[in-house]
Structure formats: structure tokens, C-alpha cells
N, C-alpha and C positions, 0 to 999 in steps of 0.2 A: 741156403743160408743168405746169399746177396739179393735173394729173390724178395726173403721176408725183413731185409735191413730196404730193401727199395721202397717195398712194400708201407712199408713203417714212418718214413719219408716223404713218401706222397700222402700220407691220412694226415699227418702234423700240417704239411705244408698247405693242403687243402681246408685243412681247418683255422686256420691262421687269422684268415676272414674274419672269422665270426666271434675269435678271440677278443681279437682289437675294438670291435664294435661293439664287444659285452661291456670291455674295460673304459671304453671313452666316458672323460667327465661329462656331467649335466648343466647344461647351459644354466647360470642361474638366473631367480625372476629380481629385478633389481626395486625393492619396494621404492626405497629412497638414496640418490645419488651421493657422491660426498658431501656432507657440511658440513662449513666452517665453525664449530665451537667457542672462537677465542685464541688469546694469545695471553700468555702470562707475562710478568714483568723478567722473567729469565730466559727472552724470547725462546719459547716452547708454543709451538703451534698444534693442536688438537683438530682432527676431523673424526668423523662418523659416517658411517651408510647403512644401511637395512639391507639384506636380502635374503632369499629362502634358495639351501641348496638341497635339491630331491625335498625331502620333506621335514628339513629342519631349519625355521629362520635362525638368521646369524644377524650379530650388530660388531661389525668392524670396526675398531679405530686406527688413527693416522697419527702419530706422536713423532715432532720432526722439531728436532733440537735445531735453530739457528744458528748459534754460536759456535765458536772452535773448542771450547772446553769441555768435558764430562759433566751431565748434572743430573741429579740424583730427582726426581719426581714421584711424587704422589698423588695417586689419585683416588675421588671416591665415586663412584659408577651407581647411580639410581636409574631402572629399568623401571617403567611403569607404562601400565598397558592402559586408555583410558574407555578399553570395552567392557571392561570386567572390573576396575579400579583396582 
């Protein structure tokens, strides 16, 4: 019985390796770095970046309130590709 609890032990622990290195993220490719979009008059500052992680691009934003108070924003997000229109 402690033979096959050892046993059991040393396959997890030997396998551990190969777990971690399944699980690690994918570097992603960074198309376009942060820009700056603007500032509105409620100083709210807007960025953006592009990148692909594995095989899905993504388009980030940075929404970073200045002020000390709570503010409520809206925003309208047009995505256009100019390969394909």
C-alpha cells in the first residue's frame, strides 16, 4: 500500500514539468502599442492597443478617470477593418 502511494507520487511529481509548461500563457504579438485617444472635458483619459493572443486579436482600452469623484461615461466603439471595409 505505501509502495503504490510512493509510487503515485513520484508519477504526479515527475509530471509536474510538463503541466506547467502546457499551462503557461502566450506571449502576445503586440500589433499596435498604447495610444493616446483624447481627453474629454470630465478629464477622462482614453487609450487603446491592438494585439493577437494565440489566435484571437484583441483591441484593449485604458479608461483612467483624473479626478477624485465618480463619473459615469459613455462610450460608442466603431471597429473598422480598412482590408476588407
Amino acid at each position: 500500500m505505501k509502495r503504490k502511494i510512493l509510487y503515485s507520487i513520484l508519477v504526479m511529481v515527475m509530471a509536474l514539468p510538463t503541466t506547467i509548461i502546457a499551462q503557461s500563457p502566450v506571449t502576445p504579438i503586440i500589433y499596435k502599442e498604447w495610444t493616446f485617444l483624447g481627453e474629454n472635458s470630465q478629464n477622462i483619459e482614453i487609450e487603446y492597443r491592438i494585439i493577437k493572443c494565440e489566435t484571437i486579436a484583441q483591441v484593449h482600452l485604458f479608461i483612467f478617470n483624473e479626478s477624485q469623484s465618480d463619473k459615469n461615461v459613455q462610450l460608442i466603439i466603431e471597429i473598422t477593418n480598412k482590408e476588407d471595409n
